[in-house]
LUMPA-689372 format. One line per field, with one value per atom (N, C-alpha, C, O): x, y, z; residue number from 0; atom name; residue in three letters; chain. Coordinates in Angstrom, 2 decimals. Layout:
x [X;...];
y [Y;...];
z [Z;...];
n [NUM;...];
atom [CA;...];
res [ALA;...];
chain [A;...];
//
This chain:
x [16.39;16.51;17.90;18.41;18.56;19.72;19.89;18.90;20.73;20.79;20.87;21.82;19.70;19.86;20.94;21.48;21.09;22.33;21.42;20.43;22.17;21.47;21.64;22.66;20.77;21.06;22.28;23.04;22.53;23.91;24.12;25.15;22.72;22.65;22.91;23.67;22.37;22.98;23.91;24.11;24.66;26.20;27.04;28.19;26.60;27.33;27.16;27.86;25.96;25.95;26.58;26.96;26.54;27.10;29.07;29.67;29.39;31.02;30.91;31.62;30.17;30.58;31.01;31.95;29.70;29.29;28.58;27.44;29.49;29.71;28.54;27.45;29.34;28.93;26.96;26.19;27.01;25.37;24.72;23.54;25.18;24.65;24.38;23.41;25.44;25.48;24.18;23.40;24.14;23.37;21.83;20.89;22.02;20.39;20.21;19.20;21.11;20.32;20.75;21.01;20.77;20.76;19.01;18.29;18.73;17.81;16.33;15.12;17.02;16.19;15.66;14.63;17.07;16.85;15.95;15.37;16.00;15.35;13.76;12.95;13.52;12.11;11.35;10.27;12.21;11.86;11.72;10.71;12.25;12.17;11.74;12.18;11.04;10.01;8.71;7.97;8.37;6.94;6.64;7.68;5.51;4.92;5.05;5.36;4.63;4.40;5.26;6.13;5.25;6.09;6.44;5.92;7.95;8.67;7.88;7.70;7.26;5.99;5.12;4.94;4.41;3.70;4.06;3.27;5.59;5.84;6.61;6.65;7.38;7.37;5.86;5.86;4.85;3.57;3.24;2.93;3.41;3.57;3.90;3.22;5.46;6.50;6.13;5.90;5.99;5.44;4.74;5.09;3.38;2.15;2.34;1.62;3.70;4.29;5.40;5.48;6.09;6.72;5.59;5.81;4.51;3.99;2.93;2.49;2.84;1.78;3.68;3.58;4.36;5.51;6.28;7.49;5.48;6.29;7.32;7.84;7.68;9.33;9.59;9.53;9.86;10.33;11.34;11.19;12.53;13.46;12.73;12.69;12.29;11.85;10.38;10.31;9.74;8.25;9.34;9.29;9.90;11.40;11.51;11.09;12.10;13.22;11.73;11.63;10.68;9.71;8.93;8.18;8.95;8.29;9.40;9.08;10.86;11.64;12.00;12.72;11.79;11.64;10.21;10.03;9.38;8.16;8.40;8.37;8.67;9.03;9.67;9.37;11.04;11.79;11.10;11.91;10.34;9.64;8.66;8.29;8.05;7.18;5.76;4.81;5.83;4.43;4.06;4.91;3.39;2.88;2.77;3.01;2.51;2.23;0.70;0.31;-0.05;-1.52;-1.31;-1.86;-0.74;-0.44;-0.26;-1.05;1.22;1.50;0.45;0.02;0.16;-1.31;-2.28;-2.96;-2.89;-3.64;-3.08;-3.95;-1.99;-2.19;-1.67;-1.68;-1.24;-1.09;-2.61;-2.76;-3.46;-5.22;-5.52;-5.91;-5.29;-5.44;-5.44;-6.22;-4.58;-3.79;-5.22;-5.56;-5.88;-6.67;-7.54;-7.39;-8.23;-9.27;-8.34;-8.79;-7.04;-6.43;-6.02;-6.39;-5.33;-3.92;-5.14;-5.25;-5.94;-6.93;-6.61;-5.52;-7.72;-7.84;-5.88;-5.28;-5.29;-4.59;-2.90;-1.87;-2.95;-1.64;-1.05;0.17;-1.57;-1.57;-0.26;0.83;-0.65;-0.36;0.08;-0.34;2.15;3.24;3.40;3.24;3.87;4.66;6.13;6.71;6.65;8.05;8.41;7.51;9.48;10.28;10.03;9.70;10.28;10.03;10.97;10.89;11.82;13.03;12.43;11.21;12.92;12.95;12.87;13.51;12.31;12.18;11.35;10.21;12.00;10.59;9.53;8.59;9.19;8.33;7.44;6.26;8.34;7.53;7.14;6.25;7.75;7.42;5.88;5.27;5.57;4.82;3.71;2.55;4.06;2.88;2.41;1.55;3.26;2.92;4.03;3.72;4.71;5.32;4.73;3.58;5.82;5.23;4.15;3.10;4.71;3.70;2.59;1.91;2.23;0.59;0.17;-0.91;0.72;0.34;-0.57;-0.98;-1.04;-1.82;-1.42;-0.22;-2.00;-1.74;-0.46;0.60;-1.10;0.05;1.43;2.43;1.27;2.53;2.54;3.46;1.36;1.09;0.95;0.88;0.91;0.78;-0.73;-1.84;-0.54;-2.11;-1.70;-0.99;-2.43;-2.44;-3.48;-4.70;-2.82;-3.70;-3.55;-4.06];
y [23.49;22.72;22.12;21.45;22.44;21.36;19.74;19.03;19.38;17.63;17.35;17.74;16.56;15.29;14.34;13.69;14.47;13.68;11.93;11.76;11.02;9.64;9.17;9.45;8.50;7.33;6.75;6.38;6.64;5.88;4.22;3.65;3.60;2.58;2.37;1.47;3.09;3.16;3.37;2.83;4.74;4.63;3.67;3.47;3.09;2.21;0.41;-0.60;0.85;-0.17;-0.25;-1.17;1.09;1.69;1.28;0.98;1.40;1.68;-0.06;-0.68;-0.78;-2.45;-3.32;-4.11;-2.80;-3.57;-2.39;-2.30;-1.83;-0.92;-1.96;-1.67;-3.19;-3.38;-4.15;-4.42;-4.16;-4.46;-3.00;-2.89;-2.18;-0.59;-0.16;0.54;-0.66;0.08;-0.91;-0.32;-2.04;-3.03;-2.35;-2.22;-1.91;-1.33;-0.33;-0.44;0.62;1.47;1.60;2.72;0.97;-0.13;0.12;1.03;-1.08;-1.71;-0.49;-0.73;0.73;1.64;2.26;2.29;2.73;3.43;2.57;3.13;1.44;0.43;0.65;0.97;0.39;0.59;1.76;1.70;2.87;4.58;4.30;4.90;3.71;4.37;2.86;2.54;2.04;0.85;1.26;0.51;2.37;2.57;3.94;4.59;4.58;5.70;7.10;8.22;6.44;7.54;8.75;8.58;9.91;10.93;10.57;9.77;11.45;11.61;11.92;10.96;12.69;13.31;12.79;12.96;11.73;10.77;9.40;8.77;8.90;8.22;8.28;7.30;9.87;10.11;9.87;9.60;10.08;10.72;8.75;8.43;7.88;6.90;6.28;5.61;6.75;5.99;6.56;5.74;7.68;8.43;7.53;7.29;6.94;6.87;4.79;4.09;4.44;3.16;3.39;2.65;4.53;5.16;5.18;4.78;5.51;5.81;4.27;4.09;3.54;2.17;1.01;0.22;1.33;0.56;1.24;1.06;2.28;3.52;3.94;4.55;3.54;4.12;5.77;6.41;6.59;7.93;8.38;9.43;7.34;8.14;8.15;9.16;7.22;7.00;8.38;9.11;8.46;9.56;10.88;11.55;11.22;12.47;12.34;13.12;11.30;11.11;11.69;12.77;10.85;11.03;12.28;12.52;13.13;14.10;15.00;16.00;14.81;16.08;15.55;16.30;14.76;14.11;14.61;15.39;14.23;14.73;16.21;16.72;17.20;18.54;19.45;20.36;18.09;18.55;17.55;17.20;17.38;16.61;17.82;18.12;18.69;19.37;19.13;19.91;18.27;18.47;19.56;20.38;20.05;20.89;20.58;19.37;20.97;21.12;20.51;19.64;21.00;20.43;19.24;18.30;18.77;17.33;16.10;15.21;16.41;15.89;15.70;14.64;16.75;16.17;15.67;15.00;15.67;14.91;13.49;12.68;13.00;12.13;11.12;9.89;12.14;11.75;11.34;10.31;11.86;11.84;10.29;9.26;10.45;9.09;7.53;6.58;7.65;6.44;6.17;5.09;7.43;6.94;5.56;4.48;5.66;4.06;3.28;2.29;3.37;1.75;1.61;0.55;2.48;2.15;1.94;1.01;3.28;3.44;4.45;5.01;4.86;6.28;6.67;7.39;6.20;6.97;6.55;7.18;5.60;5.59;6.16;6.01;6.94;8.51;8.98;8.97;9.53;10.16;10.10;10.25;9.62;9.23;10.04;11.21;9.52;10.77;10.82;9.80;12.36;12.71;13.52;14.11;13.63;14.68;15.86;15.96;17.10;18.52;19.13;20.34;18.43;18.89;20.07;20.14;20.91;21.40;20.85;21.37;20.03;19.25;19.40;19.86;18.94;18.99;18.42;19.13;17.41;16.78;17.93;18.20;18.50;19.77;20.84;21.52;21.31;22.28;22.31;23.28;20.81;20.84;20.37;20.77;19.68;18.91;19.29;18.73;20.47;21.35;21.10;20.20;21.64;21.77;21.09;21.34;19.80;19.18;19.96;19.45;21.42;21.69;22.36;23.07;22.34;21.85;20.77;20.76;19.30;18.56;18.19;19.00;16.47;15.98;15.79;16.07;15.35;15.69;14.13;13.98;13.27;12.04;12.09;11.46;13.01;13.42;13.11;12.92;13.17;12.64;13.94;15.01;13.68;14.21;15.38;14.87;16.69;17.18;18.16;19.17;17.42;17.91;18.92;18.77;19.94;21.39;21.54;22.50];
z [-3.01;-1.78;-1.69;-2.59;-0.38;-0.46;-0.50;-0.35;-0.63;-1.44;0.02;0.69;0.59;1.70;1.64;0.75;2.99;3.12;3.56;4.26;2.89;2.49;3.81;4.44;4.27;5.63;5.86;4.97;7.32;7.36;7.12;6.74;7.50;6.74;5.09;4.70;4.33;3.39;2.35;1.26;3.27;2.61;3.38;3.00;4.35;4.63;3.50;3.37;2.99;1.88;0.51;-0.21;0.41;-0.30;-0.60;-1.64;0.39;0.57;0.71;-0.08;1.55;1.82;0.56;0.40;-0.49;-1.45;-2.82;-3.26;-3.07;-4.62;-5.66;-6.15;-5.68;-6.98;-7.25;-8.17;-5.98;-5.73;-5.45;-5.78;-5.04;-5.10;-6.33;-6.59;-7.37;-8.37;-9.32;-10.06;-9.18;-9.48;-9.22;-10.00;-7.52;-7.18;-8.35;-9.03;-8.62;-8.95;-10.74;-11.17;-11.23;-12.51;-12.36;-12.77;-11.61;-11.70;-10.92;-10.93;-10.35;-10.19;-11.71;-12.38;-11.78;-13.62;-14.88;-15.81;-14.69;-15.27;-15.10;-15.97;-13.72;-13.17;-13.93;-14.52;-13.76;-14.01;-15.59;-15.96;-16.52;-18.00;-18.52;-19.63;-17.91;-18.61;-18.96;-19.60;-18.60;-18.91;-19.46;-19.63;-19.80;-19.77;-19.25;-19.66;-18.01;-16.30;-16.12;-15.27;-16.68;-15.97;-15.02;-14.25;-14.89;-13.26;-12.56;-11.81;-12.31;-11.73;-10.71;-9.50;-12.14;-11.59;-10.95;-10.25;-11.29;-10.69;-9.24;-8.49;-8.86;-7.65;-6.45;-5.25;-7.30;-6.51;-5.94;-4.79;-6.97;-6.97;-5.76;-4.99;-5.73;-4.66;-3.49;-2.61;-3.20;-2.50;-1.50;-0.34;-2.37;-1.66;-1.18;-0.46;-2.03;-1.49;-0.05;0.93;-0.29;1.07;1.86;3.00;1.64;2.96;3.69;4.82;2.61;2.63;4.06;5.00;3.68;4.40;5.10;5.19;5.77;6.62;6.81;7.75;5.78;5.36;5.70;4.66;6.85;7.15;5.97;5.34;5.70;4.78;3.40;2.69;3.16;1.75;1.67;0.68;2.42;1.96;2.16;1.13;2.75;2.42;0.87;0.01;0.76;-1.07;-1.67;-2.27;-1.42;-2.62;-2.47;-3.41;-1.49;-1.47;-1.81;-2.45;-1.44;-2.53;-3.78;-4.45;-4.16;-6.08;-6.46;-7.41;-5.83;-6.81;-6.74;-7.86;-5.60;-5.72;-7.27;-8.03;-6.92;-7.87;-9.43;-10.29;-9.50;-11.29;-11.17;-12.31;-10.19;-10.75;-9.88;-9.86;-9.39;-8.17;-7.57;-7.93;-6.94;-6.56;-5.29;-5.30;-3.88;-2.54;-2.64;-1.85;-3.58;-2.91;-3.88;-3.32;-5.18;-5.88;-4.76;-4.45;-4.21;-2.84;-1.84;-1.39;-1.61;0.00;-0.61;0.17;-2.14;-2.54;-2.62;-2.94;-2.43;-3.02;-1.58;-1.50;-0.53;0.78;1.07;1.72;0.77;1.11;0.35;0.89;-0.60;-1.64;-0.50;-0.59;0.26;1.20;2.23;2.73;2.37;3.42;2.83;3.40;1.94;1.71;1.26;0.68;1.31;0.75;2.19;2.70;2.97;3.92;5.36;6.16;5.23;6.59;7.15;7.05;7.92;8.54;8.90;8.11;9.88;10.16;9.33;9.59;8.54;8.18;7.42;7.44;6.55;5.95;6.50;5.93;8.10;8.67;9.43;10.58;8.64;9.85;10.38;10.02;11.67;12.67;11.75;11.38;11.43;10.92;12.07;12.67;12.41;12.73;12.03;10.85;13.17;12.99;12.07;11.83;11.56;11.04;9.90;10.01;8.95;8.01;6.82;5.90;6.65;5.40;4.53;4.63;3.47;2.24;2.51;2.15;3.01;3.49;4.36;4.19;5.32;6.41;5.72;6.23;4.28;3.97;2.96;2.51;2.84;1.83;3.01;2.93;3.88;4.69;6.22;6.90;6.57;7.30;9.07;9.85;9.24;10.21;11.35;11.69;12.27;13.28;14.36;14.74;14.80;15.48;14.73;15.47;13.56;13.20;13.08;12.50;13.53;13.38;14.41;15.24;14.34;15.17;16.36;16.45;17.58;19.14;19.02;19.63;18.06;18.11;17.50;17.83;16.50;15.96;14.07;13.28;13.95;12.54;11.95;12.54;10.40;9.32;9.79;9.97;9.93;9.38;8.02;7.89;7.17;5.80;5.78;5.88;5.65;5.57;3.85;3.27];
n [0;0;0;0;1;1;1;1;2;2;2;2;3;3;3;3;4;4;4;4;5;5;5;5;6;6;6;6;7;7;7;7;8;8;8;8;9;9;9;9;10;10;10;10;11;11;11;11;12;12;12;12;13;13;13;13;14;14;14;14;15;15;15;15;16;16;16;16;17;17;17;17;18;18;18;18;19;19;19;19;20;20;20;20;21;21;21;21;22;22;22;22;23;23;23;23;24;24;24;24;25;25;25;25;26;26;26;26;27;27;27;27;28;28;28;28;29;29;29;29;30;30;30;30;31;31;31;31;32;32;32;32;33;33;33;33;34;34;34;34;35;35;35;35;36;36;36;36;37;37;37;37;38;38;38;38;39;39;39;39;40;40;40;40;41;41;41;41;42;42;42;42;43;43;43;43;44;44;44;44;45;45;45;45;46;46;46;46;47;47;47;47;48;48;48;48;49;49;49;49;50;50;50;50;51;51;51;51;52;52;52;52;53;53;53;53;54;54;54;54;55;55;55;55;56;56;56;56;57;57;57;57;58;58;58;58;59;59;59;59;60;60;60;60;61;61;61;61;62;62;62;62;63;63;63;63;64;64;64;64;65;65;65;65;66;66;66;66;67;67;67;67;68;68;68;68;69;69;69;69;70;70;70;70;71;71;71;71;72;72;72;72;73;73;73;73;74;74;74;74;75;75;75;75;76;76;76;76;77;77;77;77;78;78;78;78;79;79;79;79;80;80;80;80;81;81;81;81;82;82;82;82;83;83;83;83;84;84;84;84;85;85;85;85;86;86;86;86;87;87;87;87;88;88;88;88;89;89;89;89;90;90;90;90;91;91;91;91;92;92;92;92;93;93;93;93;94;94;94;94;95;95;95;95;96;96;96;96;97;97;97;97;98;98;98;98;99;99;99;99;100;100;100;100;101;101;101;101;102;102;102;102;103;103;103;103;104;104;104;104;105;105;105;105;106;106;106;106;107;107;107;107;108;108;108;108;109;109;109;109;110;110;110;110;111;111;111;111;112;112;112;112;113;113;113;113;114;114;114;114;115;115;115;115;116;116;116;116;117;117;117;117;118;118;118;118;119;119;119;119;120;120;120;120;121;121;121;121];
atom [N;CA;C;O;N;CA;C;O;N;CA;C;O;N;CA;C;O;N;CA;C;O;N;CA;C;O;N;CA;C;O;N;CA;C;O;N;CA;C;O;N;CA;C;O;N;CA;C;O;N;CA;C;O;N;CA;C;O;N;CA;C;O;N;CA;C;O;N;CA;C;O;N;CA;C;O;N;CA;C;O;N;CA;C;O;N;CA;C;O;N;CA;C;O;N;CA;C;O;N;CA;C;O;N;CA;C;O;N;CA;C;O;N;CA;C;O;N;CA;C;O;N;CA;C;O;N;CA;C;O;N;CA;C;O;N;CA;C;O;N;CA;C;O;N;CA;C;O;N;CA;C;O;N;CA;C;O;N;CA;C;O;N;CA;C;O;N;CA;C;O;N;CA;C;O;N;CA;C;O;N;CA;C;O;N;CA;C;O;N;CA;C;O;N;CA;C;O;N;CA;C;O;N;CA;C;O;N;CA;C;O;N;CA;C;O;N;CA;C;O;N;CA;C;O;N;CA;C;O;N;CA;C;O;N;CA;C;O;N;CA;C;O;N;CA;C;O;N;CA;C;O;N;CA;C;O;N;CA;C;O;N;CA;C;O;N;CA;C;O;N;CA;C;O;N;CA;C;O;N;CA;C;O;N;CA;C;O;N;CA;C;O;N;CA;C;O;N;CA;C;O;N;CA;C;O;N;CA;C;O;N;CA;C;O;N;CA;C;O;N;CA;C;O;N;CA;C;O;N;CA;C;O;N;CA;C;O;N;CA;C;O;N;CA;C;O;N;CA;C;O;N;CA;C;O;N;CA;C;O;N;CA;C;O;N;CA;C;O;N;CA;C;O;N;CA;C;O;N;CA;C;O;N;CA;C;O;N;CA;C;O;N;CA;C;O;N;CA;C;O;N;CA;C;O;N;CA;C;O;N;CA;C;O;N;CA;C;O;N;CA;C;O;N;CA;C;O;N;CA;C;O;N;CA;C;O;N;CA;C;O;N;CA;C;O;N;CA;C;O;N;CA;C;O;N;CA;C;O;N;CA;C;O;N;CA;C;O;N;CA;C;O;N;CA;C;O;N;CA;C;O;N;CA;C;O;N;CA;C;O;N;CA;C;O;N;CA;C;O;N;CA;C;O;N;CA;C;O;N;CA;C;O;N;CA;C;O;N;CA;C;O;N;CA;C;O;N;CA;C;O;N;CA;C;O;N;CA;C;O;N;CA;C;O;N;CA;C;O];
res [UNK;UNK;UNK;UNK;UNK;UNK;UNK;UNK;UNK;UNK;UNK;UNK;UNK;UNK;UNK;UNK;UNK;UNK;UNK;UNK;UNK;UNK;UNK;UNK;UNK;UNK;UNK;UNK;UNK;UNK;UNK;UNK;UNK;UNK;UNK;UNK;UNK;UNK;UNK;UNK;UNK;UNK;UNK;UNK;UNK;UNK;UNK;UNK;UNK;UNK;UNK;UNK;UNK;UNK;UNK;UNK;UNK;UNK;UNK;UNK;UNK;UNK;UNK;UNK;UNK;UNK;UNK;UNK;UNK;UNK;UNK;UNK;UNK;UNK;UNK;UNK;UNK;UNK;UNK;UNK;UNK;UNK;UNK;UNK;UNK;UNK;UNK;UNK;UNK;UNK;UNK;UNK;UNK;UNK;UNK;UNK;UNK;UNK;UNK;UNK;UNK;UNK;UNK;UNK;UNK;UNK;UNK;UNK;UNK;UNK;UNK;UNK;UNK;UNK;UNK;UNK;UNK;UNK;UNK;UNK;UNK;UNK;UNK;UNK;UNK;UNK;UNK;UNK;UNK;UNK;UNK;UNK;UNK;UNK;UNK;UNK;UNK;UNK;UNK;UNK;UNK;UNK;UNK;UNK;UNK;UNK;UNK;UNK;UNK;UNK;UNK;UNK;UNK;UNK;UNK;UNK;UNK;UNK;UNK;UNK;UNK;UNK;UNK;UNK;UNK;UNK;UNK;UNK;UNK;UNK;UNK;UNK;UNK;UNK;UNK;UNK;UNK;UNK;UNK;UNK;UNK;UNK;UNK;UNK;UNK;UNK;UNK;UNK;UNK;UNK;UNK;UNK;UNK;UNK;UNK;UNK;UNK;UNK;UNK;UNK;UNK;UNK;UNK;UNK;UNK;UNK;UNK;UNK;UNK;UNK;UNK;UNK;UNK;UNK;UNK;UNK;UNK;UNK;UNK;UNK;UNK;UNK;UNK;UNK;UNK;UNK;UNK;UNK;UNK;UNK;UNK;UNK;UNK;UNK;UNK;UNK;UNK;UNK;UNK;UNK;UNK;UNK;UNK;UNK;UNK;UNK;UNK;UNK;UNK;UNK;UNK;UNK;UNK;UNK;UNK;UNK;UNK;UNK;UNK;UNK;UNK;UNK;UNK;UNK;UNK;UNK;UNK;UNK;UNK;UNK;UNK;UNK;UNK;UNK;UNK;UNK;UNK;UNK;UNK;UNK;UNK;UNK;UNK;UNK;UNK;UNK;UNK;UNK;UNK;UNK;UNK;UNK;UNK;UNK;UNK;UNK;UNK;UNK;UNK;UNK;UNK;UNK;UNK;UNK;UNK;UNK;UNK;UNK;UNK;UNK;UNK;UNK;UNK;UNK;UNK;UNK;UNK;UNK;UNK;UNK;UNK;UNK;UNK;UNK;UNK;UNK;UNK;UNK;UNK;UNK;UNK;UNK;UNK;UNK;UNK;UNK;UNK;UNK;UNK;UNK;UNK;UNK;UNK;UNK;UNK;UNK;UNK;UNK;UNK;UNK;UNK;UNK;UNK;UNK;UNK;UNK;UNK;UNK;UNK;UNK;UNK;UNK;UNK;UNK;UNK;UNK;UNK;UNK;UNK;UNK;UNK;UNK;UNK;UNK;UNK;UNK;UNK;UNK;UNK;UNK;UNK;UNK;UNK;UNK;UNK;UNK;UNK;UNK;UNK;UNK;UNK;UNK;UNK;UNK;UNK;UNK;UNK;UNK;UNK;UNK;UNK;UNK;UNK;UNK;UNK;UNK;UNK;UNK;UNK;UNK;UNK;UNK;UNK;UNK;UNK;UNK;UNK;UNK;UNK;UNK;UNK;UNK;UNK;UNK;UNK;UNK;UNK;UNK;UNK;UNK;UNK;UNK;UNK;UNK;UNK;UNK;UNK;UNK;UNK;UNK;UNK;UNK;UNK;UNK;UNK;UNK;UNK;UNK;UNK;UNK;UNK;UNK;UNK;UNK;UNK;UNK;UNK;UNK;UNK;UNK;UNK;UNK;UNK;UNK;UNK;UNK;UNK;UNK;UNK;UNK;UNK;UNK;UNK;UNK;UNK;UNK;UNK;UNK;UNK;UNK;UNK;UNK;UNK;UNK;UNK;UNK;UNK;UNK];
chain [A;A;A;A;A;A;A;A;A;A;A;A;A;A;A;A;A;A;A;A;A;A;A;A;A;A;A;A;A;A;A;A;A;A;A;A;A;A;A;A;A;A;A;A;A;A;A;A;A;A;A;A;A;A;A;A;A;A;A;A;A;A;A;A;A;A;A;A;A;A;A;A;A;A;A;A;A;A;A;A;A;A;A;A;A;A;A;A;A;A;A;A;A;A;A;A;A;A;A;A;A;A;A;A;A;A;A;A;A;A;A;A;A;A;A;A;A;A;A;A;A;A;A;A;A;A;A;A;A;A;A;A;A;A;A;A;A;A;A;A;A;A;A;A;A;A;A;A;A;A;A;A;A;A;A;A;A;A;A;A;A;A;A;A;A;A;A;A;A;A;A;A;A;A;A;A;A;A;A;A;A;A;A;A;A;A;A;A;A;A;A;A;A;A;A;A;A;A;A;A;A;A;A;A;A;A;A;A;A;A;A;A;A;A;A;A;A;A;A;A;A;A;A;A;A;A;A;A;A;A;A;A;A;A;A;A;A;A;A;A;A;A;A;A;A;A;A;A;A;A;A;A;A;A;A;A;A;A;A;A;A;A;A;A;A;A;A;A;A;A;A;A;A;A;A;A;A;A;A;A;A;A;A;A;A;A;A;A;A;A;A;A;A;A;A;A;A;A;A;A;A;A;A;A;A;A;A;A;A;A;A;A;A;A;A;A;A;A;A;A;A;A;A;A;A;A;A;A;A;A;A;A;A;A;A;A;A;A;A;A;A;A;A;A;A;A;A;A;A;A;A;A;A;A;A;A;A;A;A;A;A;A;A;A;A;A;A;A;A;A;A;A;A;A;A;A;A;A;A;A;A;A;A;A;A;A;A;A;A;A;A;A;A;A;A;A;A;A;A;A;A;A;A;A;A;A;A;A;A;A;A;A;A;A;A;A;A;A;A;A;A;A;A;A;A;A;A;A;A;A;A;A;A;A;A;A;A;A;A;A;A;A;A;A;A;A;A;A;A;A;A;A;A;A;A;A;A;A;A;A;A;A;A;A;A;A;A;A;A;A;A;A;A;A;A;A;A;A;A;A;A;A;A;A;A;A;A;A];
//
């Protein structure tokens, strides 16, 4: 897959303030190697927190990180399914853009989606 290009909000955080960027992700790497949890499992993780705070860029990052740790396409929609009894019937199932994304390739291209523009996890 090619490397996503990062939000402009964020390289613009990036370039403002280096040394708190570099701080974030300090404190990312930190998060990642305090515990147990495969990459794996902790993409599938963030994932399913991308999707609880409808973060669009963030369920992208985490659906091409868990890709690339080794998830699987049906790992991913399982665990997109998971969200329904915590989050509720439909928040599962953001509306994304049709774009070509990892996200589309694993969760099915906008026009299979729902008539609202949500997620249908086939």
């Amino acid at each position: 897959m090619p490397k996503q290009k990062l939000p402009i909000p964020f390289q613009q955080f990036t370039q403002l303030f280096p040394e708190a960027h570099a701080a974030y992700e300090r404190l990312g790497g930190a998060c990642h190697t305090a515990g147990p949890l495969e990459a794996k499992t902790r993409e599938l993780i963030q994932l399913g927190m991308a999707i609880g705070i409808r973060s669009e860029g963030a369920v992208h990052a985490h659906v091409r990180k868990a890709l690339e740790a080794g998830a699987s396409p049906e790992e991913i929609r399982h665990a997109v399914l998971l969200g329904i009894p915590t989050l509720g019937w439909p928040r599962p199932w953001l509306p994304l853009p049709g774009s070509a994304t990892s996200s589309n390739l694993v969760l099915g291209p906008a026009s299979r989606r729902g008539s609202n523009g949500g997620w249908l996890v086939m």
